[in-house]
N, C-alpha and C positions, 0 to 999 in steps of 0.2 A: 502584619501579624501572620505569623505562620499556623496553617490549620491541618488538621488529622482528618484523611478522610474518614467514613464513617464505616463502622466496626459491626453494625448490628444487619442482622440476616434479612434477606426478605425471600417472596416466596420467587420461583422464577415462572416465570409466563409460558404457555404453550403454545407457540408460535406454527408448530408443524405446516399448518394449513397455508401460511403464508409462502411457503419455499416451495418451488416446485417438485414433487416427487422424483422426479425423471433426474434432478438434475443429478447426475451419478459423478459428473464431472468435477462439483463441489467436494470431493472425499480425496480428492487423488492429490497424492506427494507427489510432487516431480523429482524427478534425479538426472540431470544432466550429463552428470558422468556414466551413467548406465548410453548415453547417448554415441558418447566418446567424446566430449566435451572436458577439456585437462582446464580444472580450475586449480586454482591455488591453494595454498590453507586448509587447515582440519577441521571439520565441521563440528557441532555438538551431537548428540545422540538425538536431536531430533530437526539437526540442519535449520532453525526456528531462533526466532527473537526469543520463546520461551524458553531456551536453554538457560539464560540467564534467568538464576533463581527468581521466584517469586510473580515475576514476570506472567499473566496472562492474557488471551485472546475470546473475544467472543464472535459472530456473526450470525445480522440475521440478515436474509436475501429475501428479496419479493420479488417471484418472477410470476407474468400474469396476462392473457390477453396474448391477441394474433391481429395482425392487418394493419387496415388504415389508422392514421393519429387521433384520437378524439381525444382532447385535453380535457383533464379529470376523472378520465375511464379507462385511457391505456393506447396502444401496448406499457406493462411496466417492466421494467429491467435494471433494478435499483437495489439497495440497501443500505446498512449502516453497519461499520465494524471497530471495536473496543481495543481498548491495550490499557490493560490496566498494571502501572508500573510496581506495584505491589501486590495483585490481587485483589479478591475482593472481601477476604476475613479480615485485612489491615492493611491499611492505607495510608500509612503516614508518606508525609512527603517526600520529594525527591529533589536532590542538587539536578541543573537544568539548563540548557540553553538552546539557543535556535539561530538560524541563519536563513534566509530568501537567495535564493541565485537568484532570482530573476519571478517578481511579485504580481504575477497576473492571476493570482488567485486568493484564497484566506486559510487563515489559521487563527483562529480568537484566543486570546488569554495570553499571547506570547509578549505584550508591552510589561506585562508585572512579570514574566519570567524573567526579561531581559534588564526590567526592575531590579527583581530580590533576588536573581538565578536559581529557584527553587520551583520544579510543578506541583501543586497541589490539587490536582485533579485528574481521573482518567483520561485518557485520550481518546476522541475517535472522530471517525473520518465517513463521508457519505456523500453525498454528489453536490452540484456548486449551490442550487435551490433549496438545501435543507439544513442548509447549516443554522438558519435562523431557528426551526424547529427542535433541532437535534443539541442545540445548546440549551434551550430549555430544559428539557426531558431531562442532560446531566444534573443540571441543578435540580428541578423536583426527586430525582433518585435521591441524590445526594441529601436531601431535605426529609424524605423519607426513611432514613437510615440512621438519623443521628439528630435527636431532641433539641441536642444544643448550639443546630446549625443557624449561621447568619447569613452568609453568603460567600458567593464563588465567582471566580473567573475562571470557566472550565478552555479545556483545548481543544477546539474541533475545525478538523480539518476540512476539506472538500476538493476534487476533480470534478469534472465535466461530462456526466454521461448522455446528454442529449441527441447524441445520432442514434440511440439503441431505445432510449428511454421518453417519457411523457412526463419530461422534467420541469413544465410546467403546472402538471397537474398535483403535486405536492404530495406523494404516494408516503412518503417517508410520514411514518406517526409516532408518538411518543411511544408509545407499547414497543412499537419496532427498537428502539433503540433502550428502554428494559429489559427487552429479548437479550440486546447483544451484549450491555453489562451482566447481568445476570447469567449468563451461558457463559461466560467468557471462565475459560480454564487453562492450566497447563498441559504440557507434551503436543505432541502434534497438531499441526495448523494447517486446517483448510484454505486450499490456494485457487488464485485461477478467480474464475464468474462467481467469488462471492462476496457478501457483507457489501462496504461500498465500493466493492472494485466489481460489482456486477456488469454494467453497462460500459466498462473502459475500455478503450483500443490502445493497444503499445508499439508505436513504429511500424504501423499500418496490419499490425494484426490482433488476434483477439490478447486485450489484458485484461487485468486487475492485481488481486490482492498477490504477492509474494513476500516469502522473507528467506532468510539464511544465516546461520550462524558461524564464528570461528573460533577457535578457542587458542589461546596464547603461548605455545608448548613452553617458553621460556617460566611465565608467573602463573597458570594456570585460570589468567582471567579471562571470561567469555564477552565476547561482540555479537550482537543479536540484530538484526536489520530486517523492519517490514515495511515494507512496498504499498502505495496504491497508483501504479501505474497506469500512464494515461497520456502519454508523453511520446514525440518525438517521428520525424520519420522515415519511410522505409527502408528509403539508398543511404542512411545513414546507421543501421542499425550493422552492429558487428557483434563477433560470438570468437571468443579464443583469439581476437585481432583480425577477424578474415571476414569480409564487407558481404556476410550473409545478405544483408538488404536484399544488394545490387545486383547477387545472387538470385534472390528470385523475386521477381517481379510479380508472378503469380503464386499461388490465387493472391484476389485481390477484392475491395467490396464490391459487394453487387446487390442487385433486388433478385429477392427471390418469390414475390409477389406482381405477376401481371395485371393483377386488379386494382390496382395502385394507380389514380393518373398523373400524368406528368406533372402537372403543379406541386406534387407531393413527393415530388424527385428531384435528385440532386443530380445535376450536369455532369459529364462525363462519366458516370458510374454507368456501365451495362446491366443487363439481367442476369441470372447468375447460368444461363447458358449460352453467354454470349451476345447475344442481341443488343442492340441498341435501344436504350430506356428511356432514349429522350426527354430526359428531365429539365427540368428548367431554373429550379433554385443553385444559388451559389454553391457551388465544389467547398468539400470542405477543407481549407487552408493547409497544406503539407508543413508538419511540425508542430501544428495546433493542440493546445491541451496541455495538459499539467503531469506533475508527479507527487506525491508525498511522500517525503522517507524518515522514518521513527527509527532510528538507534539507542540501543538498550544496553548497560554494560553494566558487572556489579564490582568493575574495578575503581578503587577509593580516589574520586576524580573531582577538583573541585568545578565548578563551574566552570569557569575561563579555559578550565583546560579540556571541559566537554565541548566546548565551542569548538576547538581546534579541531578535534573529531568531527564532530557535526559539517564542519564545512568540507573535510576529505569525503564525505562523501559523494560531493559532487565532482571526485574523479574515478569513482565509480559507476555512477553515471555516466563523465563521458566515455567510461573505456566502450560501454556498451554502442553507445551512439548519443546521449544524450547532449545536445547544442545549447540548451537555455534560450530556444528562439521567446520573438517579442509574444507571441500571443499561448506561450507555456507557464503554466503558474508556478515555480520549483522550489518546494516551502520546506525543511527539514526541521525537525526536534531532537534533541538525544537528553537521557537522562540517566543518572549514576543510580542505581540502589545501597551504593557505598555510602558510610556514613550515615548509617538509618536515624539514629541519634538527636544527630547536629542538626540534619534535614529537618524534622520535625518538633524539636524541641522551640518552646515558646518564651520561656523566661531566663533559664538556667545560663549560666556558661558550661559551656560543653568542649571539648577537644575534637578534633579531628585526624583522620587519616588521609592521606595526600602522596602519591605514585608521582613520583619527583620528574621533570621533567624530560630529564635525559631519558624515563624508563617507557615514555609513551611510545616510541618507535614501531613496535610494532604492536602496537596495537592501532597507528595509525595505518599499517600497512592491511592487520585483519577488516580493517572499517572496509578500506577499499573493496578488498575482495569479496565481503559477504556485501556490496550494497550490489555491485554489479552481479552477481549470482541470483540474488534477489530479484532485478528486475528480468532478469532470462527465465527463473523459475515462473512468473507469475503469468509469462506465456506459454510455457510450459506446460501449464496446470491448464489452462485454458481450452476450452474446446469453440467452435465455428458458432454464435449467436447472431438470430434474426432478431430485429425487434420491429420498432414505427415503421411503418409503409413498407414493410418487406424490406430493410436493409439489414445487410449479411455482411458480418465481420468475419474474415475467413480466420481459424486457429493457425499459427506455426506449423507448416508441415515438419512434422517430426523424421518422417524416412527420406524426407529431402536434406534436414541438416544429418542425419546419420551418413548419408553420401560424401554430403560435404568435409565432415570431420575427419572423414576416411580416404578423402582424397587428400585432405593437406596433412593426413598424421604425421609426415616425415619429419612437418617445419614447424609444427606446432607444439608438438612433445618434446620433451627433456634428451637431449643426446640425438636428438635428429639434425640428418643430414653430415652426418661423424663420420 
């Protein structure tokens, strides 16, 4: 049975207290190409999954606590972030698919997607320990909003924030995640240390949330791609084709807390001036961690043929560096807002609209471009985060890859080396 999400208002929550004031870093659009970074493809007007009409975003962030780990107290460095494929005044469903490159992580509700190819429910995504919470919380929203609800199989996804975060201590609550439906809106989207890409690292530096749009100069249909990066690493990571990783080796993480004792440190990591921090817990695995990528398009696409999209993503991923190692969880969704109708119509025969195969081309070529933009934005946006025991995830040095850009312009650009 296909179901309408729910239509009636509610109040929205005032969360402020929970986000850290300072975090300035949460507001910032990256632009890569301000960098000298030549990406591909045309962007939408707000380079955002929410180009695609209707399309919105919420986040909320809980940054909280300094020093040592006490489980159930802190440090916190978490959150939970929304996409809702309709918005939140009308929710009818969406035509739907998804694919796993490589399933070391979760995504609930995806066996009836793969079922009916239809999502009927927001999306959102929050760290590996809260998904159990953050599934709830969709369904009471969703319970709260609509008299005539039975029930749901919501989507929620999850990454791993536990080198940053007190991911044991279960910080993530249902309010948190009525925050982030309820907030969740169109244009612009907060990148970088927010919602649940708070606590994430990407290819050994600071990640989380990114997205990026492109729009199809041929049909004028838009490709919308958001990130919760958390994946992959650092001699593997490339930018324009050119092995930034390997490139720089520093910075790299560190403590930046001397009052931390070595049982509460990880091996090989120094202090963040160098020093040796004589830790003694296990290194954290090179490649360890997950990604998730949500694709959004309002071209009239039926299922099977958003599958095909969905899995190009994962060559957006590798352009960047992305390997699909064994202990990365790499779980993707995409979904059509085309067909609003068909999607959510329960009884009726209904028609449909359907972008014939031969005309997907490039739209599979925009998937690529805006997934890998995406996940370079979300470092981008990112700035250097302490969390547990004084570990320090360093950000992207930005005037290191404008260097870099600037040394390979010749080979990298259109018409170099002519």
């Amino acid at each position: 049975m296909t179901r309408r999400l729910p239509m009636v208002a509610t109040t929205v929550l005032a969360l402020a207290t929970l986000v850290s004031p300072g975090d300035a870093h949460a507001q910032k659009i990256p632009d890569a190409r301000a960098l000298g970074v030549p990406l591909e493809g045309r962007p939408g007007p707000n380079n955002a999954i929410t180009d695609v009409p209707g399309v919105e975003v919420g986040h909320v962030t809980i940054i909280r606590g300094e020093g040592e780990l006490v489980v159930g107290e802190g440090p916190v460095r978490t959150g939970v972030t929304a996409i809702l494929p309709r918005g939140r005044a009308a929710g009818d469903s969406a035509f739907a698919a998804w694919f796993s490159l490589n399933g070391n992580g979760e995504m609930t509700g995806t066996t009836w997607i793969e079922e009916s190819g239809i999502l009927e429910s927001p999306v959102l995504i929050t760290n590996t320990h809260s998904v159990g919470v953050v599934r709830d919380a969709v369904i009471d929203w969703m319970r709260r909003r609509d008299p005539s609800f039975l029930w749901a199989l919501p989507v929620v996804a999850e990454t791993y924030d536990g080198n940053l975060n007190d991911i044991n201590g279960f910080h993530v609550k249902p309010e948190h995640v009525f925050g982030a439906l309820d907030g969740a809106r169109p244009g612009p989207v907060q990148q970088g240390a927010v919602g649940g890409g708070t606590g994430m690292r990407c290819h050994g530096f600071k990640g989380g949330i990114g997205t990026a749009s492109r729009v199809d100069p041929t049909t004028g249909y838009t490709i919308g791609v958001l990130v919760q990066c958390n994946q992959g690493a650092r001699a593997d990571l490339r930018i324009a084709g050119i092995p930034v990783g390997r490139m720089m080796p520093e910075p790299a993480a560190c403590y930046a807390d001397r009052a931390i004792p070595s049982s509460s440190r990880r091996a090989s990591v120094p202090f963040c001036d160098g020093a040796d921090a004589d830790g003694i817990l296990d290194e954290v695995p090179e490649g360890a961690g997950s990604i998730i990528i949500v694709l959004a398009t309002d071209a009239p696409l039926l299922p099977t043929q958003i599958e095909r999209l969905v899995t190009r993503t994962a060559l957006g991923l590798a352009r960047i560096g992305g390997m699909g190692y064994n202990g990365s969880g790499d779980i993707f969704l995409g979904f059509s807002t085309g067909n609003r109708r068909a999607a959510a119509e329960r009884s009726q025969l209904v028609g449909l609209e359907m972008l014939p195969n031969d005309g997907i081309n490039g739209l599979i070529s925009l998937t690529v471009h805006a997934t890998e933009e995406a996940i370079l934005n979300a470092m981008l946006a990112a700035e250097t985060m302490t969390g547990i025991n004084g570990y320090t995830i360093p950000a992207l040095p930005q005037d290191s890859l404008i260097k870099i850009m600037e040394r390979a312009g010749p080979v990298i650009r259109p018409g170099g080396l002519n």
